[in-house]
N, CA, C and O of each residue as an XYZ file, in Angstrom:
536
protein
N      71.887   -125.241    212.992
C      70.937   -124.185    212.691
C      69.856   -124.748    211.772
O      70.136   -125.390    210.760
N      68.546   -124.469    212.185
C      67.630   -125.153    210.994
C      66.882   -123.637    210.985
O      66.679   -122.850    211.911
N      66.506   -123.549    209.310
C      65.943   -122.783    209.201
C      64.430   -123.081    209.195
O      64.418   -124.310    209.132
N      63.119   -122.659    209.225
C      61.683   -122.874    209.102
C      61.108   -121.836    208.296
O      61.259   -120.745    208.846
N      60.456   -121.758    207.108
C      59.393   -121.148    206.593
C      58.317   -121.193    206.691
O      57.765   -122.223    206.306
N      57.643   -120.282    207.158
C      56.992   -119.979    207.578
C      55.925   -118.651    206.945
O      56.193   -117.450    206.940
N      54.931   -119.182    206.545
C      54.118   -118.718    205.414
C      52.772   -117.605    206.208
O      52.103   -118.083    207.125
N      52.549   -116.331    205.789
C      51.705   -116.017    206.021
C      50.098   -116.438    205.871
O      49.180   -116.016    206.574
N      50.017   -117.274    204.893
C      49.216   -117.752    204.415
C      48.913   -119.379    204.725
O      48.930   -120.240    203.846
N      48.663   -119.603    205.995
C      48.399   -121.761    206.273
C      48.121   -122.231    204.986
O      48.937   -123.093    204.660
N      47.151   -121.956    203.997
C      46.002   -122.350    203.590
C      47.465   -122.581    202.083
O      47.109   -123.525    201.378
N      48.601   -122.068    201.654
C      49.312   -122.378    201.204
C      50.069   -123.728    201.544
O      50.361   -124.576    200.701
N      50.412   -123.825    203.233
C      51.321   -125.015    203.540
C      49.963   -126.168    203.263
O      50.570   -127.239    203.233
N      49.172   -126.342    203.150
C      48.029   -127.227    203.749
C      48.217   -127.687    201.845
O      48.852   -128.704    201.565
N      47.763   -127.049    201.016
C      47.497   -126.979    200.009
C      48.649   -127.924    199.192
O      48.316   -128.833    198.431
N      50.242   -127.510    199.516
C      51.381   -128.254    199.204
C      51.349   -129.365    200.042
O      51.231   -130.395    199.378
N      51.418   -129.596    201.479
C      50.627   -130.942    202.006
C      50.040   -131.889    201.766
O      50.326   -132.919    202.376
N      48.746   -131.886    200.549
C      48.185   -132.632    200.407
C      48.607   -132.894    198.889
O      48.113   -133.900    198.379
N      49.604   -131.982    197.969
C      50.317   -132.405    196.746
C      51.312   -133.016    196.994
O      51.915   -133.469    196.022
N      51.781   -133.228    198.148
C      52.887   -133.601    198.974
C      52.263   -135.430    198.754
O      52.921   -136.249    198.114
N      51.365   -135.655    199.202
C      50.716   -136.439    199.483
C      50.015   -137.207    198.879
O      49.770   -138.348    199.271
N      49.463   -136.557    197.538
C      49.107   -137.136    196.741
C      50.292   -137.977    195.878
O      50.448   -139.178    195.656
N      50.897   -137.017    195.575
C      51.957   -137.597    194.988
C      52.660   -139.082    195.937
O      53.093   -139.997    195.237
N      52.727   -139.222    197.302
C      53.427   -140.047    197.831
C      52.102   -141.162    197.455
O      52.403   -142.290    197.065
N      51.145   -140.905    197.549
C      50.234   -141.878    197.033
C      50.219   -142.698    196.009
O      50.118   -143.924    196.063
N      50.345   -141.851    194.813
C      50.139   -142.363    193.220
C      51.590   -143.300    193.207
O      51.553   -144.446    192.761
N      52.977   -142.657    193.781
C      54.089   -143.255    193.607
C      53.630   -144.845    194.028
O      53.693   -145.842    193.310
N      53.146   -144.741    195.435
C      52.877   -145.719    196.096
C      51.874   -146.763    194.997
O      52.266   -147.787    194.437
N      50.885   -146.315    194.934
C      49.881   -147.473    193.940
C      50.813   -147.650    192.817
O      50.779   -148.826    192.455
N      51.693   -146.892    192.073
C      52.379   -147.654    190.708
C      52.867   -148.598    190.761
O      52.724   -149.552    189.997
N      54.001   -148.446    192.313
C      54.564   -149.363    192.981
C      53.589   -150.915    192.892
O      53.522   -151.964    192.251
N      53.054   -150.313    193.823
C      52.457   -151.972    194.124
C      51.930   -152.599    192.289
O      52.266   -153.594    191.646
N      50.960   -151.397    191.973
C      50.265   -152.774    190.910
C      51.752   -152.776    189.887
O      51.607   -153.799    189.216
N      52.915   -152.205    189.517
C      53.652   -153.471    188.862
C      54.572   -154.142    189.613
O      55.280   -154.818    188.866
N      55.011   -154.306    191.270
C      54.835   -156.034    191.952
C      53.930   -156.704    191.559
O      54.486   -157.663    191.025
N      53.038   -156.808    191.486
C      51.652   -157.227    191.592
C      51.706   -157.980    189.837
O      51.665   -159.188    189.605
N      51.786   -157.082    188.995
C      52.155   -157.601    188.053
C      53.397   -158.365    187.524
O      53.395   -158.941    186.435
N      54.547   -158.329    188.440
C      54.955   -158.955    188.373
C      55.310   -160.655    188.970
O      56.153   -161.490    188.640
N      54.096   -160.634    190.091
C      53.813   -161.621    190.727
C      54.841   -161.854    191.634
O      55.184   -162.977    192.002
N      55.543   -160.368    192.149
C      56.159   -160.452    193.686
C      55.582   -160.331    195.077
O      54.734   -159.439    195.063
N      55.690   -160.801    196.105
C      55.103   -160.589    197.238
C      55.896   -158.994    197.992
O      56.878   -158.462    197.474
N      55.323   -158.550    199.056
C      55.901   -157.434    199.524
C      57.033   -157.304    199.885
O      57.889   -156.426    199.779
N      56.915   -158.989    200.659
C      58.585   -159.652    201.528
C      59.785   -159.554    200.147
O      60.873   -159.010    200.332
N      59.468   -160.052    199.020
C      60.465   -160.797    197.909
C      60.659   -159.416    197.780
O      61.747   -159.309    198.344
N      60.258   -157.947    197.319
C      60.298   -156.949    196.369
C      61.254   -156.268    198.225
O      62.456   -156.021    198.326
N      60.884   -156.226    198.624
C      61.709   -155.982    199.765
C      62.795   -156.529    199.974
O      63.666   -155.709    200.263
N      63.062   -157.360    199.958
C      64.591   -157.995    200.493
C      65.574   -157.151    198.764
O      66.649   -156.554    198.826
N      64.767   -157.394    197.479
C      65.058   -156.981    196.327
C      65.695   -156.092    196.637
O      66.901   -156.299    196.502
N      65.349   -154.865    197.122
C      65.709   -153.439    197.539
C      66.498   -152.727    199.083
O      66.906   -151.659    199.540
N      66.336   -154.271    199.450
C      67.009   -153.866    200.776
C      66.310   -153.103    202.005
O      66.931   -152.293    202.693
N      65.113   -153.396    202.196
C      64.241   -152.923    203.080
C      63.636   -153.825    203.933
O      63.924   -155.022    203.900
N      62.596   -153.228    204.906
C      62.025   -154.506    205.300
C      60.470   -154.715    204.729
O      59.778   -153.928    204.083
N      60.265   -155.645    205.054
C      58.721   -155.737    204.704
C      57.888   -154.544    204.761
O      57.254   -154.092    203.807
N      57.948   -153.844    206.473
C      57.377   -153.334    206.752
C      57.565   -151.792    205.854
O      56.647   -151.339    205.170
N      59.039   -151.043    206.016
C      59.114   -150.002    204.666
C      58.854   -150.393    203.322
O      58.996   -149.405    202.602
N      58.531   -151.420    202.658
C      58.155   -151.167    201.551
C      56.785   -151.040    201.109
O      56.327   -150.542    200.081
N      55.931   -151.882    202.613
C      54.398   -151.827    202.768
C      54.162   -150.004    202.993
O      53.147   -149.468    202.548
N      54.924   -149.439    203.513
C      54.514   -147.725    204.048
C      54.914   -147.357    202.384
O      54.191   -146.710    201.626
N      56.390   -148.007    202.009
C      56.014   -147.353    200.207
C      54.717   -147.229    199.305
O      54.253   -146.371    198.554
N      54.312   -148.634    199.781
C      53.234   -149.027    198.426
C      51.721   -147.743    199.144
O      50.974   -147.100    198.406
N      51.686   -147.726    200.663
C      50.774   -146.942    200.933
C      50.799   -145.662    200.650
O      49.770   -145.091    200.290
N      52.315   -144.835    200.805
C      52.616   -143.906    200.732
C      52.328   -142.900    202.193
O      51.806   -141.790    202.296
N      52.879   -143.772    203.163
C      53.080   -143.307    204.223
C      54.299   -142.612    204.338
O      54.550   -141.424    204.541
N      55.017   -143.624    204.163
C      56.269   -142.753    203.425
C      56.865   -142.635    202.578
O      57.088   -143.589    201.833
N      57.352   -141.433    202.361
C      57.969   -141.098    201.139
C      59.589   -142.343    200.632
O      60.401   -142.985    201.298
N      59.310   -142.093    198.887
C      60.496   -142.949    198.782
C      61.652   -141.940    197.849
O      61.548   -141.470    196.716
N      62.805   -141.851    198.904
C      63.902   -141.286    198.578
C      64.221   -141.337    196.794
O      63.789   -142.303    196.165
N      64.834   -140.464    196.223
C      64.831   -140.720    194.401
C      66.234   -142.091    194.433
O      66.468   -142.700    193.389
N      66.852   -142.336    195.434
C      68.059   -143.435    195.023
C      67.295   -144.560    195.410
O      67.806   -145.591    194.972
N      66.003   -144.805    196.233
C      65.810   -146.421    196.237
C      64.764   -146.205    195.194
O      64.524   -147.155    194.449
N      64.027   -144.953    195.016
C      62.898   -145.048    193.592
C      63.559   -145.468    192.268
O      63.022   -145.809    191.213
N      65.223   -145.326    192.680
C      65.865   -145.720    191.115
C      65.851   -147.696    191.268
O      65.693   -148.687    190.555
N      66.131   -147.330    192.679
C      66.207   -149.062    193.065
C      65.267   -149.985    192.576
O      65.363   -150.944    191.809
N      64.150   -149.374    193.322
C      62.658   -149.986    192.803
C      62.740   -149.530    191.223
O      62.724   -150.646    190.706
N      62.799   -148.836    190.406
C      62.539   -148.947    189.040
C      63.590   -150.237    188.569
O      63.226   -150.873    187.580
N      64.525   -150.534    189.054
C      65.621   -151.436    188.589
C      64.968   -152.954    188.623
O      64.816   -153.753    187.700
N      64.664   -153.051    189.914
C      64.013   -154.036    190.037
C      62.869   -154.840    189.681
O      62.748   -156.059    189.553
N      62.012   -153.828    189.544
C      60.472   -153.853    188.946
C      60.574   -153.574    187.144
O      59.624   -153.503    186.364
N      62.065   -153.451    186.832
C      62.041   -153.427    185.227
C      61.493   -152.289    184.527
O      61.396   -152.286    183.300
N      61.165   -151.415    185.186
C      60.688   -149.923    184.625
C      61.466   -148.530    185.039
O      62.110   -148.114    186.002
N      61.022   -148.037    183.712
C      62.213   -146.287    183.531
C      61.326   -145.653    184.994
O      60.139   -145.655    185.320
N      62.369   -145.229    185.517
C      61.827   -144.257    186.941
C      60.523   -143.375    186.503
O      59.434   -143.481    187.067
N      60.731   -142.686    185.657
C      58.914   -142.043    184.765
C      58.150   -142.714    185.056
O      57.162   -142.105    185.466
N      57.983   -144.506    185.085
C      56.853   -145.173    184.472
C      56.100   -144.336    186.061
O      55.075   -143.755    185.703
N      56.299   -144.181    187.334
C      56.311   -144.227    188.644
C      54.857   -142.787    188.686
O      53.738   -142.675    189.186
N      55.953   -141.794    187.679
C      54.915   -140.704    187.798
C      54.073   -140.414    187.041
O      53.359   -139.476    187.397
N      53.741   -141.138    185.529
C      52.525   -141.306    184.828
C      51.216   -141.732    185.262
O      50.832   -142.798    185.743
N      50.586   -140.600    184.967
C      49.116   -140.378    185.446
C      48.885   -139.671    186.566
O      47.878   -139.869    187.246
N      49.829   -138.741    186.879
C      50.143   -137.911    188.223
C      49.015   -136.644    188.059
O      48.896   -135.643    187.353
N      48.293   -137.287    189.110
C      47.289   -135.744    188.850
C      46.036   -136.081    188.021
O      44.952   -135.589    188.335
N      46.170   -136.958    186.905
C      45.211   -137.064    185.675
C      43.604   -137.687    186.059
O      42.533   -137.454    185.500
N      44.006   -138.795    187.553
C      43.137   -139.671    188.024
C      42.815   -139.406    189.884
O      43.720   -139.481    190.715
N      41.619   -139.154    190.170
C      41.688   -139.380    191.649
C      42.441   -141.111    192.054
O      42.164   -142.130    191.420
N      43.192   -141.059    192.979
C      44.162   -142.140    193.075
C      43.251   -143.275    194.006
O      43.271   -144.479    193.752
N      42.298   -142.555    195.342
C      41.684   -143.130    195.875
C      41.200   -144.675    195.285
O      41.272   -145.626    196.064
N      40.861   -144.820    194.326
C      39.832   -145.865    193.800
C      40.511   -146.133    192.427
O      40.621   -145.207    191.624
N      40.928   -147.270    192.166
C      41.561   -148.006    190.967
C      40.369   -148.142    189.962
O      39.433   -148.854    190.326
N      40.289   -147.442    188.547
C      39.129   -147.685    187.709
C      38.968   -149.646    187.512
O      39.869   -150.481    187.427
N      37.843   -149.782    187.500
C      37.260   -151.369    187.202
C      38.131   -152.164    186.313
O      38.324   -153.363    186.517
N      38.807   -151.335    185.053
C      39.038   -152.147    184.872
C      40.710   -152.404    184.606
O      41.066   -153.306    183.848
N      41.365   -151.822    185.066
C      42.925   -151.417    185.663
C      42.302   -152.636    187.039
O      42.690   -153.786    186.835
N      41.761   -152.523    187.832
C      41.805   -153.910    188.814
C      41.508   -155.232    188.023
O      42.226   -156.201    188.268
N      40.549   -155.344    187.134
C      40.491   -156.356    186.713
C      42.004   -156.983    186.103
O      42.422   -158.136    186.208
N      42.565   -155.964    185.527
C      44.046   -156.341    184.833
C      44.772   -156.853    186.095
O      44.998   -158.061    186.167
N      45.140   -156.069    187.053
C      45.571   -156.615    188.184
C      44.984   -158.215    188.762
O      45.718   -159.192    188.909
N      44.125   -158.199    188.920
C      43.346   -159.517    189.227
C      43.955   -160.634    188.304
O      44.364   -161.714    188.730
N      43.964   -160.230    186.942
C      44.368   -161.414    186.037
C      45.650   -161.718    186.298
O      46.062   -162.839    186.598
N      46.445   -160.494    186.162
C      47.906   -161.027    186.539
C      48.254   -161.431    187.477
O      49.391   -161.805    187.192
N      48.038   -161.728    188.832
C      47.891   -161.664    190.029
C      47.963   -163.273    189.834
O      48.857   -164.054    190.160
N      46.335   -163.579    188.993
C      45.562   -164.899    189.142
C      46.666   -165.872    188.055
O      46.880   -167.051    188.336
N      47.341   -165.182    186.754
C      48.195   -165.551    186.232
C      49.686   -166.470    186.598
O      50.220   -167.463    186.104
N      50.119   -165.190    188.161
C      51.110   -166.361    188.088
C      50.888   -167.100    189.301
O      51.662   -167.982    189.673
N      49.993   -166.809    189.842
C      49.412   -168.285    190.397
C      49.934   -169.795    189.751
O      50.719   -170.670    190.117
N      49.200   -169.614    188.797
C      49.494   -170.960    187.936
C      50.231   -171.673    187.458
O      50.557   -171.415    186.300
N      50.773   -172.775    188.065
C      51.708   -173.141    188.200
C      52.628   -174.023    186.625
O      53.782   -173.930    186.206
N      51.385   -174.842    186.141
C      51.805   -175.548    184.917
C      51.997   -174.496    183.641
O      51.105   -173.707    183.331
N      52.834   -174.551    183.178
C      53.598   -173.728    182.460
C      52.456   -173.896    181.025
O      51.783   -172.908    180.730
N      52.321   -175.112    180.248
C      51.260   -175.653    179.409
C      50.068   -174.324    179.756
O      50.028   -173.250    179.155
N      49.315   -174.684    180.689
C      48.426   -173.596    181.458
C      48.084   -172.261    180.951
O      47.165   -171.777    180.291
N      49.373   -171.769    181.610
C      49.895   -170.437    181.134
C      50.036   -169.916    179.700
O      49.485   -168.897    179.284
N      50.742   -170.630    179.072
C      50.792   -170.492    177.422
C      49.024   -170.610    176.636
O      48.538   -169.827    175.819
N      48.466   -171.696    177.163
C      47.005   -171.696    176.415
C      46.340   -170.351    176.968
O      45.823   -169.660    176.090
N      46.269   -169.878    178.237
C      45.707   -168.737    178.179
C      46.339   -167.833    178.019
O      45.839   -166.816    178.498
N      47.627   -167.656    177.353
C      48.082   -166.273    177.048
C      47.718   -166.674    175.482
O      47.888   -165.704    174.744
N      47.305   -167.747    174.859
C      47.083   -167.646    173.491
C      45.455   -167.678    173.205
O      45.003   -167.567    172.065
N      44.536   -167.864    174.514
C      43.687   -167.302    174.444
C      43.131   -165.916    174.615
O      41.921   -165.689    174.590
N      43.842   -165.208    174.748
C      44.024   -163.663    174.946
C      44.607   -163.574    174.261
O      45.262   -162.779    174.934
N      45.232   -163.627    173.222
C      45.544   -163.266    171.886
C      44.661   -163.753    171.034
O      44.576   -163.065    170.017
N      44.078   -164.535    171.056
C      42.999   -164.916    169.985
C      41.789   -163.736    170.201
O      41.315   -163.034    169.308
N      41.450   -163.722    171.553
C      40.162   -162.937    172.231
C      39.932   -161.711    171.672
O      38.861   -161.186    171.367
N      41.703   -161.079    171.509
C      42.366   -159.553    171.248
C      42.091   -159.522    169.722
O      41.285   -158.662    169.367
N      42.586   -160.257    168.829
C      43.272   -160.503    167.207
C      41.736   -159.993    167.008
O      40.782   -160.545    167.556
N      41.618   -158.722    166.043
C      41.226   -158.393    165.406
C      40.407   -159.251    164.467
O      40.964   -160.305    164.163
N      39.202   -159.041    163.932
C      39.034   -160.059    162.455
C      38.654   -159.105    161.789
O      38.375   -159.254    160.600
């Protein structure tokens, strides 16, 4: 037996639809930019969780939805409290990453690129110098 609700009002289902949706969105972009920050590929953060490439690429888009037991998965993996997922829900149109939230992405991205460890340390102590207050 399945039941269906069924609303006098479309302009209600349409309305939860696209909160439906948004939300599968924002989940989706948190997702990716901390892989991204963590300098995993889609394949690595996938096998992580037990998926395939291809479901975790519909995660990060938010094609499809991600169940709350692999969202605990993915928080396990990616090192963050399941919350971190829904901060900023609503606060930001999701469409378009502000300039400079990509630029952060870009650095980290470009970060672990780099392979010599030496490397890495001088520019994380040049970004602390850049940062340090005088």
């Amino acid at each position: 037996m399945q039941i269906k609700l069924v609303s006098s009002r479309p302009d209600i289902q349409d309305e939860i639809s696209d909160r439906t949706s948004d939300t599968n969105n924002h989940v989706g972009a948190r997702i990716r930019e901390r892989r991204v920050m963590l300098g995993l590929s889609q394949k690595q953060m996938a096998e992580l969780i037990g998926v395939t490439y291809q479901q975790a690429h519909k995660y990060e888009r938010g094609m499809n939805r991600v169940s709350a037991g692999r969202l605990y998965e993915i928080a396990q993996v990616l090192r963050v409290p399941v919350g971190y997922f829904f901060e900023g829900l609503g606060a930001l149109d999701n469409t378009e990453l502000p300039a400079r939230q990509r630029m952060c992405l870009e650095v980290a991205r470009n970060f672990v690129l780099i392979e010599n460890e030496r490397h890495q340390e001088a520019i994380s102590q040049l970004a602390r110098a850049l940062a340090t207050k005088d």
